[in-house]
C-alpha positions in Angstrom: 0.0 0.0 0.0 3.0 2.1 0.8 3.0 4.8 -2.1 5.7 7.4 -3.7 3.9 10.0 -0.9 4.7 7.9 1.8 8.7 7.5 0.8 9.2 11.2 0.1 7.2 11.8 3.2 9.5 9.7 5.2 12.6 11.3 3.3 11.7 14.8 4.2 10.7 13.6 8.1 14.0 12.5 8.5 15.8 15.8 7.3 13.9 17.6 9.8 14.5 14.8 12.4 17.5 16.9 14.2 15.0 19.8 15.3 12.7 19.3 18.3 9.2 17.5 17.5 6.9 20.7 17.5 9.6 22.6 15.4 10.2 19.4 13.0 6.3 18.7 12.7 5.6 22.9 11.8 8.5 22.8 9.5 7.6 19.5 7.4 4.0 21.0 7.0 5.2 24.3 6.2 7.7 22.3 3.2 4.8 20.1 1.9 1.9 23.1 1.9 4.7 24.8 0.0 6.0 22.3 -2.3 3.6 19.7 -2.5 0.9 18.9 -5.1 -2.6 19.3 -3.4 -3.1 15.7 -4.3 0.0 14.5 -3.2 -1.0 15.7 0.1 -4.2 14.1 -0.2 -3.0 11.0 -0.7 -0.3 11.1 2.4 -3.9 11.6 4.2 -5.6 8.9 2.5 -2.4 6.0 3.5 -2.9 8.0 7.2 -6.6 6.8 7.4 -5.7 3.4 5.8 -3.2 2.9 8.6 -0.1 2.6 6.5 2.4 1.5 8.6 5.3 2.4 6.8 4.9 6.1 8.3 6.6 7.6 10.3 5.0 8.7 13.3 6.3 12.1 13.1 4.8 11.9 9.6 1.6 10.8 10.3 1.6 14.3 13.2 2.4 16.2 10.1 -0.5 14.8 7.9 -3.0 15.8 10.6 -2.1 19.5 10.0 -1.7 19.8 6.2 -4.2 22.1 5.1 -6.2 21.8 1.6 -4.0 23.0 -1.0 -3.9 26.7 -0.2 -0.3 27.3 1.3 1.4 27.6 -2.3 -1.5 30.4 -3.4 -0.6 32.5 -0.1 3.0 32.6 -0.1 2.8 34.1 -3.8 -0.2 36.6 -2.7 2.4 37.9 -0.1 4.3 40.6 -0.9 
């Protein structure tokens, strides 16, 4: 079940994985809101629900916060 989401997921987790959990967690979600297709998102939430367990727990905090695709559209409307 484990998907491409799931590995970059993972991958970015662990780049972050020196910071303290609040601070690793804010700066992951702030990264994928950023960077991340909405979908792509979506479907880290999706393997969440279907209790993937190749997730790292830190990732599944993360997916709990990602907001519906509309992190991208601010930064640019920022001046």
């Amino acid at each position: 079940m484990t998907g491409p989401e799931a590995r970059l997921g993972n991958d970015i987790v662990r780049h972050f994985a020196h910071l303290p959990e609040e601070q690793a967690v804010e700066s992951v979600v702030r990264h994928m809101e950023t960077f991340w297709d909405p979908r792509m998102r979506r479907d880290l939430r999706a393997l969440v629900a279907a209790g993937d367990v190749a997730l790292d727990p830190l990732l599944v905090l993360v997916a709990g916060r990602l907001r519906e695709g509309v992190a991208h559209q601010e930064t640019e409307a920022q001046p």
